[in-house]
DSSP file (Angstrom, degrees, kcal/mol; ACC not computed):
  #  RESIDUE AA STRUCTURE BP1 BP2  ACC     N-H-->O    O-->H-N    N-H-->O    O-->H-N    TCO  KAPPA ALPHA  PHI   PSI    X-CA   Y-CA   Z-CA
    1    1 A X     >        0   0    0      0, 0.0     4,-1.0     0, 0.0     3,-0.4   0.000 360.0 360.0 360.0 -35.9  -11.9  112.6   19.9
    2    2 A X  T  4  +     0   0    0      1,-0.2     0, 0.0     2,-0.2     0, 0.0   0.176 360.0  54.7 -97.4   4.5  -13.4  114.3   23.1
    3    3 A X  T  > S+     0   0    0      3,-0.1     4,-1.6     2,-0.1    -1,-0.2   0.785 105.7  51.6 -91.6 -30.1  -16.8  113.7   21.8
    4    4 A X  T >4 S+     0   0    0     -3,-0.4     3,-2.3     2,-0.2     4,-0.4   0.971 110.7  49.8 -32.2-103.1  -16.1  109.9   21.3
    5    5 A X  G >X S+     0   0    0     -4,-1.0     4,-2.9     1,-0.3     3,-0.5   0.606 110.9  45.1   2.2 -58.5  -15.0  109.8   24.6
    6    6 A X  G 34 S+     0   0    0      1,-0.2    -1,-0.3     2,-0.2     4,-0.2   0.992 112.2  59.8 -67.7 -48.1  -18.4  111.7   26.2
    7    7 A X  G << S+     0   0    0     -3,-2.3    -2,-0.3    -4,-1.6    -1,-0.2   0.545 111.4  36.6 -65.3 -11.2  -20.4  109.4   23.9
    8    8 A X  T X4 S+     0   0    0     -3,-0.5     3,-2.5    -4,-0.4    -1,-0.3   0.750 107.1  60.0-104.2 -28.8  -19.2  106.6   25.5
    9    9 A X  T 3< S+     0   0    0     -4,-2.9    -2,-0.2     1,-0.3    -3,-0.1   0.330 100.1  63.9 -79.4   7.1  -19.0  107.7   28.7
   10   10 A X  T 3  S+     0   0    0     -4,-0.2     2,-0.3     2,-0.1    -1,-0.3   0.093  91.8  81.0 -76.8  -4.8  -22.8  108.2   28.5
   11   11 A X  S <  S-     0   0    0     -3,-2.5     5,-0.0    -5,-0.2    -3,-0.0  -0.720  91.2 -92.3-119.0-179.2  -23.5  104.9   28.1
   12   12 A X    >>  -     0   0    0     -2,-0.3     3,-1.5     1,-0.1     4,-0.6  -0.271  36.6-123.2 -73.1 146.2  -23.9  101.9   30.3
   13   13 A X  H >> S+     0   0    0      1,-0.2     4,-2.4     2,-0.2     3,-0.6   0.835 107.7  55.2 -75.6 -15.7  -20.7   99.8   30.9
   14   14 A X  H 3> S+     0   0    0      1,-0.2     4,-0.6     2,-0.2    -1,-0.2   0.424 106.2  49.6 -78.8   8.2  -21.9   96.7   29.8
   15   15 A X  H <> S+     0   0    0     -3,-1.5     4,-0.7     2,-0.2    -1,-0.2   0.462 109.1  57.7-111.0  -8.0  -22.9   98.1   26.4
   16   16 A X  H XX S+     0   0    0     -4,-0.6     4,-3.1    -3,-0.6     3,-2.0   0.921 106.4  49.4 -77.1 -86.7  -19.3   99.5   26.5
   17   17 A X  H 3X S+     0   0    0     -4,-2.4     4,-3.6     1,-0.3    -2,-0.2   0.841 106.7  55.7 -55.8 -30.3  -18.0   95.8   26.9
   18   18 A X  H 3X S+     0   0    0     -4,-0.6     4,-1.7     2,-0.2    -1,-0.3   0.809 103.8  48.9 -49.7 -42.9  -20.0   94.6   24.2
   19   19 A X  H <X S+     0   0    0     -3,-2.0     4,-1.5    -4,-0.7     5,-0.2   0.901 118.5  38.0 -87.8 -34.7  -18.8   96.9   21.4
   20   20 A X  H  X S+     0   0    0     -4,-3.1     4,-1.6     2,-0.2    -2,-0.2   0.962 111.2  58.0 -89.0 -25.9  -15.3   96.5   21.9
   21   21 A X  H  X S+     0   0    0     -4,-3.6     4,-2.8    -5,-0.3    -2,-0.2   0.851 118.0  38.9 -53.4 -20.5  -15.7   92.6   22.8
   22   22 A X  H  X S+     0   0    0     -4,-1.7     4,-2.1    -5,-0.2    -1,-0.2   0.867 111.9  53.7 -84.2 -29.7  -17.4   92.5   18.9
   23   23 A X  H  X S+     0   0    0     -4,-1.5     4,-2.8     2,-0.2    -1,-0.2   0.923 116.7  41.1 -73.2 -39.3  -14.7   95.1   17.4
   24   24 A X  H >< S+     0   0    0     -4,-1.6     3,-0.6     1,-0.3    -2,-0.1   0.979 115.3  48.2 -78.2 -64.8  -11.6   92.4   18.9
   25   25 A X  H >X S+     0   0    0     -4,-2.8     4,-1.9     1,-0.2     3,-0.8   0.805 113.1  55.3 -63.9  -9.5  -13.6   89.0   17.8
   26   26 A X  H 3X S+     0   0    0     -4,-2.1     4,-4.7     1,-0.3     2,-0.8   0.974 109.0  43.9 -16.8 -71.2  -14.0   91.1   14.2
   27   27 A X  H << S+     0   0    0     -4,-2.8    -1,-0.3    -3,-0.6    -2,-0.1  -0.119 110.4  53.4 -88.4  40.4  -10.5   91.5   14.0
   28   28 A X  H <> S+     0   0    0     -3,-0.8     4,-1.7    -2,-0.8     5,-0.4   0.271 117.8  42.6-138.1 -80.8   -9.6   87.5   15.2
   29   29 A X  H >X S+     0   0    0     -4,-1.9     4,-4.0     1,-0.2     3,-0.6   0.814 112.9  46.9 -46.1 -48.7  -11.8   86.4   12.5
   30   30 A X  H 3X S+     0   0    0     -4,-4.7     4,-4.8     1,-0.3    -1,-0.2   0.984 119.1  45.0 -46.3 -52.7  -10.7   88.9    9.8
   31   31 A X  H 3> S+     0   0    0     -5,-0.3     4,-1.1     1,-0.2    -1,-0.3   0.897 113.4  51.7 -48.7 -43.8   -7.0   88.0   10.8
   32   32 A X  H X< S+     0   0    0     -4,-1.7     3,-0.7    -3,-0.6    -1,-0.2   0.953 104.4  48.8 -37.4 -65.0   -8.1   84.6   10.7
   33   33 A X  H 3X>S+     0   0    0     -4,-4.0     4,-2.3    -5,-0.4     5,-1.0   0.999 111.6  64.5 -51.3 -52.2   -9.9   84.5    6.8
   34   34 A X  H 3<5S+     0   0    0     -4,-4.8    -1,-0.3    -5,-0.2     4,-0.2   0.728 103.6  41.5 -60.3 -18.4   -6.2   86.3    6.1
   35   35 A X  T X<5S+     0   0    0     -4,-1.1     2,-1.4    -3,-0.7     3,-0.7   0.646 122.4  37.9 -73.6-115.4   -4.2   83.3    7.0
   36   36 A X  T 345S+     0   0    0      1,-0.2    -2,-0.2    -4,-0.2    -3,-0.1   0.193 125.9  28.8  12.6 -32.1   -6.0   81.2    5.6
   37   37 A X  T 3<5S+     0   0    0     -4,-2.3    -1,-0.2    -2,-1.4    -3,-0.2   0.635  91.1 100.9-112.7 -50.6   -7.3   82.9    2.2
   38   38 A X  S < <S-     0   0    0     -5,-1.0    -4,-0.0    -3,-0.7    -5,-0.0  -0.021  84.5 -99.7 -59.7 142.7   -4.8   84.8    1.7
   39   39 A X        -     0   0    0      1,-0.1     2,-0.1     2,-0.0    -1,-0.1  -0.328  32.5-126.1 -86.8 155.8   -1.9   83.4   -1.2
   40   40 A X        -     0   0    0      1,-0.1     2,-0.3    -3,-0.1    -1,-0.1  -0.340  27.3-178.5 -80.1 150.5    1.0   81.9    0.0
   41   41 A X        +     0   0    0     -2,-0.1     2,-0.2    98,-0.0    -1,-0.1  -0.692  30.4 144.5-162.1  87.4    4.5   83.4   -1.2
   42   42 A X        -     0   0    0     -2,-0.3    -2,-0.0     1,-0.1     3,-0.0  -0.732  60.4 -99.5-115.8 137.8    6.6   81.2    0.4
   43   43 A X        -     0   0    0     -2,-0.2     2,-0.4     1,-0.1    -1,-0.1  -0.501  40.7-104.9 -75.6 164.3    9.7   80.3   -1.5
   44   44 A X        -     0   0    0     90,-0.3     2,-0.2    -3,-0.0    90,-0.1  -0.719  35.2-136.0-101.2 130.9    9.6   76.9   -3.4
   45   45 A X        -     0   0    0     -2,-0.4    89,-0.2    88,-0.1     2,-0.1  -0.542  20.7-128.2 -72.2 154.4   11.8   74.3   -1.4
   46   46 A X        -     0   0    0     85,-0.7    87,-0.1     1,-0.2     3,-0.1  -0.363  42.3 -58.6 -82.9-178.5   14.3   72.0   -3.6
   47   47 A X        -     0   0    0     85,-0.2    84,-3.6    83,-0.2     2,-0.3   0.112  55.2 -99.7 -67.3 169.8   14.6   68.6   -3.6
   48   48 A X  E     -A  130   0A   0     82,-0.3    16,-1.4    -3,-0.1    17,-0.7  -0.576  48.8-178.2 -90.5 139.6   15.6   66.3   -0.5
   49   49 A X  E     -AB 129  63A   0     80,-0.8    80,-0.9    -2,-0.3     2,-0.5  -0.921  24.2-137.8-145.9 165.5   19.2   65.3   -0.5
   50   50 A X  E     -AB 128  62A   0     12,-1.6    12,-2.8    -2,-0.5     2,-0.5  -0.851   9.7-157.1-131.7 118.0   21.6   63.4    1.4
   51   51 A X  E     -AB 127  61A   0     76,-2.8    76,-1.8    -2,-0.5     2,-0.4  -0.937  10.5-159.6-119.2 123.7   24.9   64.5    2.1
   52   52 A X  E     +A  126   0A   0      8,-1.0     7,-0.6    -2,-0.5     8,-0.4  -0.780  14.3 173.3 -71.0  41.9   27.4   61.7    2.9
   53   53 A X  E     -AB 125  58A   0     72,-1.1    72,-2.2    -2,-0.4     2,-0.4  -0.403   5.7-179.7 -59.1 130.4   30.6   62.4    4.7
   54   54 A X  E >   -AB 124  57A   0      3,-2.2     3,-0.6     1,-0.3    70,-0.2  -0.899  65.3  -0.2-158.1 133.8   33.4   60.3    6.1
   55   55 A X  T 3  S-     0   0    0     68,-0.6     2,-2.3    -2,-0.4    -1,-0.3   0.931 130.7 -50.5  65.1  64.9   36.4   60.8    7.8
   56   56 A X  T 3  S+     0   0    0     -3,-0.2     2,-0.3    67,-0.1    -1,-0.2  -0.177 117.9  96.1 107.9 -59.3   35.9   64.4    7.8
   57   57 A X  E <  S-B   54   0A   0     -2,-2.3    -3,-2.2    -3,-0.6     2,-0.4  -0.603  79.2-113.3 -78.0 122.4   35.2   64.9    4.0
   58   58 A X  E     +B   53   0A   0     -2,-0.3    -5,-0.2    -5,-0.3    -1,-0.1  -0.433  35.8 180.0 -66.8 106.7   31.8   65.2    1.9
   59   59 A X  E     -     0   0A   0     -7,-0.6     2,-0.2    -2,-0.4    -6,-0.2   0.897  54.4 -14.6 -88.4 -52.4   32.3   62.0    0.0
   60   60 A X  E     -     0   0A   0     -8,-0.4    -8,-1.0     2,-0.0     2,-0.3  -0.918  43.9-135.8-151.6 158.3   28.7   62.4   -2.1
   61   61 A X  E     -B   51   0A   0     -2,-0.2     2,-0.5   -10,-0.2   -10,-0.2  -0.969  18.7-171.6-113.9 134.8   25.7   63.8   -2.7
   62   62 A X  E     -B   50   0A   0    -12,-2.8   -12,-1.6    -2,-0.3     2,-1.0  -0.916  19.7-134.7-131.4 129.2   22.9   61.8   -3.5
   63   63 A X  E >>  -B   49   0A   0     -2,-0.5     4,-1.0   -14,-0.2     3,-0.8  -0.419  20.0-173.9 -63.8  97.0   19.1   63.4   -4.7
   64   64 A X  T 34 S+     0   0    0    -16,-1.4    27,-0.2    -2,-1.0    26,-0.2   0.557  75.9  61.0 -64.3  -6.4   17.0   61.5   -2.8
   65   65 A X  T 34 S+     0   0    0    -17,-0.7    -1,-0.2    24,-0.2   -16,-0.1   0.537 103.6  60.3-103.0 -24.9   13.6   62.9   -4.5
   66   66 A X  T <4 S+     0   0    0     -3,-0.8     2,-0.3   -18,-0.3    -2,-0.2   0.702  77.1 113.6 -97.0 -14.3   15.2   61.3   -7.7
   67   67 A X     <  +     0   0    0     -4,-1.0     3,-0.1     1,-0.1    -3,-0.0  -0.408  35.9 172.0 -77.4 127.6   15.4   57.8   -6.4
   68   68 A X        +     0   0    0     -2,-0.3     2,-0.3     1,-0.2    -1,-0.1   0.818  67.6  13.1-121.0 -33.9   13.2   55.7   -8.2
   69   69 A X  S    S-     0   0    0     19,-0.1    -1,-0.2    18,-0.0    18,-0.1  -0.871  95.6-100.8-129.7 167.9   13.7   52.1   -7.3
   70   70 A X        -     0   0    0     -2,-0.3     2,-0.2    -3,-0.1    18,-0.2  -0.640  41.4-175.5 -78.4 146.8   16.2   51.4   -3.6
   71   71 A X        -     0   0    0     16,-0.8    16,-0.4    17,-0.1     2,-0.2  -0.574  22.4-118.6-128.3 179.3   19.9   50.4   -4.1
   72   72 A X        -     0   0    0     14,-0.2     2,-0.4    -2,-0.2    14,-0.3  -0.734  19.8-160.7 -59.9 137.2   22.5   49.5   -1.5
   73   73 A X  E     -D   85   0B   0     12,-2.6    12,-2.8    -2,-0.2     2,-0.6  -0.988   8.5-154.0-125.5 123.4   25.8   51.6   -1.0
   74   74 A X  E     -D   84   0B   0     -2,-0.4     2,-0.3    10,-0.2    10,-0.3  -0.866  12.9-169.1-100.9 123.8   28.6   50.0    0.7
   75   75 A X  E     -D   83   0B   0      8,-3.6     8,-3.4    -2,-0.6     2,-0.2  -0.940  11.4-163.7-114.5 139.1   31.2   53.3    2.6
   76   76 A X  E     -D   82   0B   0     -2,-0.3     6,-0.3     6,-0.3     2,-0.3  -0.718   8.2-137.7-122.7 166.9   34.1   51.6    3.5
   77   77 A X    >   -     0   0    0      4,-1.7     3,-0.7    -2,-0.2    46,-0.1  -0.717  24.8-108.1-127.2 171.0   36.3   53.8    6.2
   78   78 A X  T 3  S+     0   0    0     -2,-0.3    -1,-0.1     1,-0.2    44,-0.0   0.843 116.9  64.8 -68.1 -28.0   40.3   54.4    6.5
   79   79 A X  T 3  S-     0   0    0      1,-0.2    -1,-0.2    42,-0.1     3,-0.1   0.420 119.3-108.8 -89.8  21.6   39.9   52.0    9.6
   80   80 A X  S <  S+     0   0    0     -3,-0.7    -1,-0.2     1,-0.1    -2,-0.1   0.522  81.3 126.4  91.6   0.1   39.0   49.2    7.9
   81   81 A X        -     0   0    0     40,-0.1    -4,-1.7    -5,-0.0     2,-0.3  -0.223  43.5-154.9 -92.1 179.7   35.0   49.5    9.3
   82   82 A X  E     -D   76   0B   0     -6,-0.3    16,-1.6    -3,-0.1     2,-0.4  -0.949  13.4-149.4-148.3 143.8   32.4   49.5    6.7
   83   83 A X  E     -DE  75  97B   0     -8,-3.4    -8,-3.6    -2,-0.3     2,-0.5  -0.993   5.3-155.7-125.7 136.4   28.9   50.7    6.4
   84   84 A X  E     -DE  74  96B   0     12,-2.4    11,-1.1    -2,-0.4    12,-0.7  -0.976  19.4-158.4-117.0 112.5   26.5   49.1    4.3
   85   85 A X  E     -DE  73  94B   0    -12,-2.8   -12,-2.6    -2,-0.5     2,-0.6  -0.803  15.5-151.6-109.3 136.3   23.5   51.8    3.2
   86   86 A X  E     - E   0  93B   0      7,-2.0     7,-2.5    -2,-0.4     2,-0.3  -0.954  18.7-154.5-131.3  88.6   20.1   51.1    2.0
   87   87 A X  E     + E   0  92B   0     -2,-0.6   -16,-0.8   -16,-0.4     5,-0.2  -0.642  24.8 160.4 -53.6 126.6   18.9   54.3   -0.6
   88   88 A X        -     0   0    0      3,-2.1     2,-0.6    -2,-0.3   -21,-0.1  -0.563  50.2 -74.3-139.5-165.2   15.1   54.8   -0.7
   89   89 A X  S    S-     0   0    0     -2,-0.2   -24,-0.2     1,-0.1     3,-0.1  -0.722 116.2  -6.2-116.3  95.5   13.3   57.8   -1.9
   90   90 A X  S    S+     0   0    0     -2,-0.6     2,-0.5   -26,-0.2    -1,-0.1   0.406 126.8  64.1 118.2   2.9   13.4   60.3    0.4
   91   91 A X        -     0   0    0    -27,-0.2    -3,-2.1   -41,-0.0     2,-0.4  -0.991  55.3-156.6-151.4 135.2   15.3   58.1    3.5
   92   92 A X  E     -E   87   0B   0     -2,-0.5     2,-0.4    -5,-0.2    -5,-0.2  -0.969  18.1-168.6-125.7 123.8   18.8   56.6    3.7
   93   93 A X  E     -E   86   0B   0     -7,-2.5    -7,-2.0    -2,-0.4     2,-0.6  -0.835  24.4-129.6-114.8 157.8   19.1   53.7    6.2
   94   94 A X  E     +E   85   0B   0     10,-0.4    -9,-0.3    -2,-0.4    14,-0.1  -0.849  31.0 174.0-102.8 119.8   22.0   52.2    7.4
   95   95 A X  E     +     0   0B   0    -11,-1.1     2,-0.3    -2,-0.6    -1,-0.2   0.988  67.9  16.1 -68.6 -76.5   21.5   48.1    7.0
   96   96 A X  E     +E   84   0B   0    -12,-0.7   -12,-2.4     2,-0.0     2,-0.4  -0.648  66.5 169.6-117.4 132.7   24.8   46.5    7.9
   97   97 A X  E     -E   83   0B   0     -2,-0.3   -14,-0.3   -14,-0.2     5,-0.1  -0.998  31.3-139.4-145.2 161.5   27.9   48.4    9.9
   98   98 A X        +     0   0    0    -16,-1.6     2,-0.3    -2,-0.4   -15,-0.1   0.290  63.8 114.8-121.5  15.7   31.0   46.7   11.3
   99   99 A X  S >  S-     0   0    0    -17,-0.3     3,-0.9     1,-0.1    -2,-0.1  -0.774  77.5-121.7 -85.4 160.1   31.2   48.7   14.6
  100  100 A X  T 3  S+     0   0    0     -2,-0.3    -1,-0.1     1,-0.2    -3,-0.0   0.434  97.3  50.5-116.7  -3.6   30.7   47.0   17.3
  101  101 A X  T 3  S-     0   0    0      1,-0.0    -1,-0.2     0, 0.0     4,-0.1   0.368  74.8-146.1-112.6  31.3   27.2   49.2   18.8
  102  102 A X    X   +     0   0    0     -3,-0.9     3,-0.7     1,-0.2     4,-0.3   0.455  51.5 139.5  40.1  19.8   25.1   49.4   16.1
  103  103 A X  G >>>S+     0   0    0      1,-0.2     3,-3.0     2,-0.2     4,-1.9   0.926  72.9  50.8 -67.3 -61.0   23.8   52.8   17.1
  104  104 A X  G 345S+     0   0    0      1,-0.2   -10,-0.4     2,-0.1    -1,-0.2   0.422 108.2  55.7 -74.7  35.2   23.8   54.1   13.2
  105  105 A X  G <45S+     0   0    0     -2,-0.9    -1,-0.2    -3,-0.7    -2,-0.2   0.499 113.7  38.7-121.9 -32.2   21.9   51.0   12.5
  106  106 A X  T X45S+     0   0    0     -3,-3.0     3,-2.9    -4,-0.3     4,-0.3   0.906 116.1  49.7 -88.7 -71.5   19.2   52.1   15.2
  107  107 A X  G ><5S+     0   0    0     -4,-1.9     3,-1.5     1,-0.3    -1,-0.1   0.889  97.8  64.4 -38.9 -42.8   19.1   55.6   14.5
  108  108 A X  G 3 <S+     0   0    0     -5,-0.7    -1,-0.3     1,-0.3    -2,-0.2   0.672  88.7  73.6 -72.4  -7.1   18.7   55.6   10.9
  109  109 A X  G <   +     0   0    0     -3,-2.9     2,-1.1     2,-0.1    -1,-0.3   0.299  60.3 122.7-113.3  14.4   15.5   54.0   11.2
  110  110 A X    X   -     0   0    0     -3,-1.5     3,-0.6    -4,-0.3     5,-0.2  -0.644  58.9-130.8 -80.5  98.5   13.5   56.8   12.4
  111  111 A X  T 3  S-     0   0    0     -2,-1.1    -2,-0.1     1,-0.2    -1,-0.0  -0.072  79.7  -2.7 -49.9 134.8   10.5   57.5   10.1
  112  112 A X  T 3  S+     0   0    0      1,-0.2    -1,-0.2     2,-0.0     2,-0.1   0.055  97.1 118.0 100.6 -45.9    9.9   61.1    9.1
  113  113 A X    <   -     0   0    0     -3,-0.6    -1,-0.2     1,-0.1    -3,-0.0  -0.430  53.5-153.5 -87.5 153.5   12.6   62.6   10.9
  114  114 A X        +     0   0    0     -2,-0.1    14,-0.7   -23,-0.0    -1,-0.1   0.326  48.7 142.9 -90.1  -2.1   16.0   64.7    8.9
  115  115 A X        -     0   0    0     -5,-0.2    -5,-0.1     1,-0.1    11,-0.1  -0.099  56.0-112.2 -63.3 142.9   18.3   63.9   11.8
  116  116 A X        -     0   0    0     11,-0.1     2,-0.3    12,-0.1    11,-0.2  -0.332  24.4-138.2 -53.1 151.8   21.9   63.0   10.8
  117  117 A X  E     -C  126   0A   0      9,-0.6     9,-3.2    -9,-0.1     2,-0.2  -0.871  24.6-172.8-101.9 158.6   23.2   59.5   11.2
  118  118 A X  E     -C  125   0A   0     -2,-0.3     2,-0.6     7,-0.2     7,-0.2  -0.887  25.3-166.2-146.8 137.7   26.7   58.9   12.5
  119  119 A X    >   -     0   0    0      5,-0.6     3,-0.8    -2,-0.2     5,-0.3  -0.724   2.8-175.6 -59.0  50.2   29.1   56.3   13.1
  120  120 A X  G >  S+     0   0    0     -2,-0.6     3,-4.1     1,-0.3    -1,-0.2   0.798  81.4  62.1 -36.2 -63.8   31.7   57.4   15.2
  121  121 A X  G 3  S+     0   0    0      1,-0.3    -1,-0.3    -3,-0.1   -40,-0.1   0.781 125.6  15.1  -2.4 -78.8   33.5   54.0   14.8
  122  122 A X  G <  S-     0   0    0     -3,-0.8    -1,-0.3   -40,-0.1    -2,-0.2  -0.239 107.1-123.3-114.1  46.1   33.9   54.4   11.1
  123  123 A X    <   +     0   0    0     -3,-4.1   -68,-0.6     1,-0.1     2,-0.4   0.775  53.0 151.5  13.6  91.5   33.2   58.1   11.0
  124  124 A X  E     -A   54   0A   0     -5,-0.3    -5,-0.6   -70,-0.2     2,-0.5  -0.979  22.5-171.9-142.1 133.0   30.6   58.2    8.8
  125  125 A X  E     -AC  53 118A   0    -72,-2.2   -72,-1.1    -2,-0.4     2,-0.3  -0.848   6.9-162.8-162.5 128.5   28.0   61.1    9.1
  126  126 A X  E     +AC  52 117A   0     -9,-3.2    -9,-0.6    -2,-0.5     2,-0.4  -0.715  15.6 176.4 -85.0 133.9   24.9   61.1    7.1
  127  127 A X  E     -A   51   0A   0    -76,-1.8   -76,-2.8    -2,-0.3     2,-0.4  -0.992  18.5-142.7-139.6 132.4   22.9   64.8    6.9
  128  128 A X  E     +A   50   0A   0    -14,-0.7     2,-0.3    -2,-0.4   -78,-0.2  -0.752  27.1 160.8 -97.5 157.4   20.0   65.7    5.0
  129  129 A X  E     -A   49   0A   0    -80,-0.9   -80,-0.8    -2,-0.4     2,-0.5  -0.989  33.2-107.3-153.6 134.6   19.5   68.9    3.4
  130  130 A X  E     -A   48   0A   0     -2,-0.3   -82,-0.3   -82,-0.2   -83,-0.2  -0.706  31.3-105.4-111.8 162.7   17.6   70.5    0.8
  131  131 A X        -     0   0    0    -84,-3.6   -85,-0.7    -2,-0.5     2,-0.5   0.222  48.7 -96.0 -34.9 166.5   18.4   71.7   -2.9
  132  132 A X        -     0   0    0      1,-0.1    -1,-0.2   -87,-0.1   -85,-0.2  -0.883  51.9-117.6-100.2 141.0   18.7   75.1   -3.3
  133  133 A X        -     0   0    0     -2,-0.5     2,-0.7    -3,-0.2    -1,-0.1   0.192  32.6 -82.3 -73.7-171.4   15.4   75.9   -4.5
  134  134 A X        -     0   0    0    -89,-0.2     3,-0.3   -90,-0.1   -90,-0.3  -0.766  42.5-178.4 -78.0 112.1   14.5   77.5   -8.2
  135  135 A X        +     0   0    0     -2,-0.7    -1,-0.1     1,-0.2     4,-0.1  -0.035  52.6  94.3-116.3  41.2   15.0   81.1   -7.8
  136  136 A X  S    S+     0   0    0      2,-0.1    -1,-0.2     0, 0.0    -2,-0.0   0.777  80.4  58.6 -48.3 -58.0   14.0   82.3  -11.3
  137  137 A X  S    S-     0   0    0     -3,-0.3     2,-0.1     1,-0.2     5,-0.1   0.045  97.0 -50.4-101.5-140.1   10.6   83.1  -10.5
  138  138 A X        +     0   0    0      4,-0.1     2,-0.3     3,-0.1    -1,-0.2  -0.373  58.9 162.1 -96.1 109.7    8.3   85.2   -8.1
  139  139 A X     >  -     0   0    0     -2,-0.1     4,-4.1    -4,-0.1   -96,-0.1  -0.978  50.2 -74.1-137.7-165.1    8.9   85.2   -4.4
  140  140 A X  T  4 S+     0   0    0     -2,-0.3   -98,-0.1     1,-0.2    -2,-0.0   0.510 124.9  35.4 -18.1 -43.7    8.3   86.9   -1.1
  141  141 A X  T  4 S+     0   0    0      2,-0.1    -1,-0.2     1,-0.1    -3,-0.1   0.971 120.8  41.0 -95.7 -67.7   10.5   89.6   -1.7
  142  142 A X  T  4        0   0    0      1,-0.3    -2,-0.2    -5,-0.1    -1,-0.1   0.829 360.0 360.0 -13.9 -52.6   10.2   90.3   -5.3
  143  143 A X     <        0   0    0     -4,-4.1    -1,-0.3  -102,-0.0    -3,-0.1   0.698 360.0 360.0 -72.4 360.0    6.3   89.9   -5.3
């Protein structure tokens, strides 16, 4: 080690910064090519689902990856309020509601995004979630 040391401390310092600025961007690229190349063994997500609750209770679950042409669903509440639901694949909107700010009407129509909807009115709260994936085969931990 204390020959290292003399050998470097014989040479000029800018020839100094050079070998360790090439040794670092080495090791950025290598690290790089290893994200990137390397395979992923990531557990397999399940399917997209939509869990349905109202007045407290988990009323349904419905596979949303399985829906193949869009239905309607009408959740009717203890207070008499209603919600009228539009199924798609992969999205649940609510179309029609009988509270009087239309909030889960508004909300639900944000592309992309998992947030729950809710109704306070007629308690109604929508959540997405996903399956529990296949755990038969090969993952992270195993492999």
């Amino acid at each position: 080690m204390k020959e290292t040391v003399t050998a470097l401390q014989g040479r000029k310092p800018n020839t100094i910064v050079i070998i360790l600025s090439a040794v670092l961007i080495f090791l950025v690229l290598a690290s790089l090519l290893w994200i990137l190349l390397a395979p992923k063994a990531t557990a397999k997500e399940g399917a997209l689902q939509a869990v349905i609750s109202s007045e407290g209770a988990e009323d349904m679950i419905i596979d949303l990856s399985g829906v193949t042409e869009p239905y309607e669903l009408r959740i009717e509440s203890a207070g008499g309020g209603y919600n009228l639901l539009r199924i798609s694949r992969g999205r649940v909107d609510v179309v029609e509601a009988s509270c009087p700010d239309k909030i889960c009407m508004r909300s639900s129509a944000i592309p992309g995004t998992h947030l729950p909807v809710v109704c306070l009115p007629n308690r109604l709260v929508i959540r997405y979630k996903n399956a529990p994936a296949d755990t038969s085969g090969i993952d992270a931990v195993t492999f």
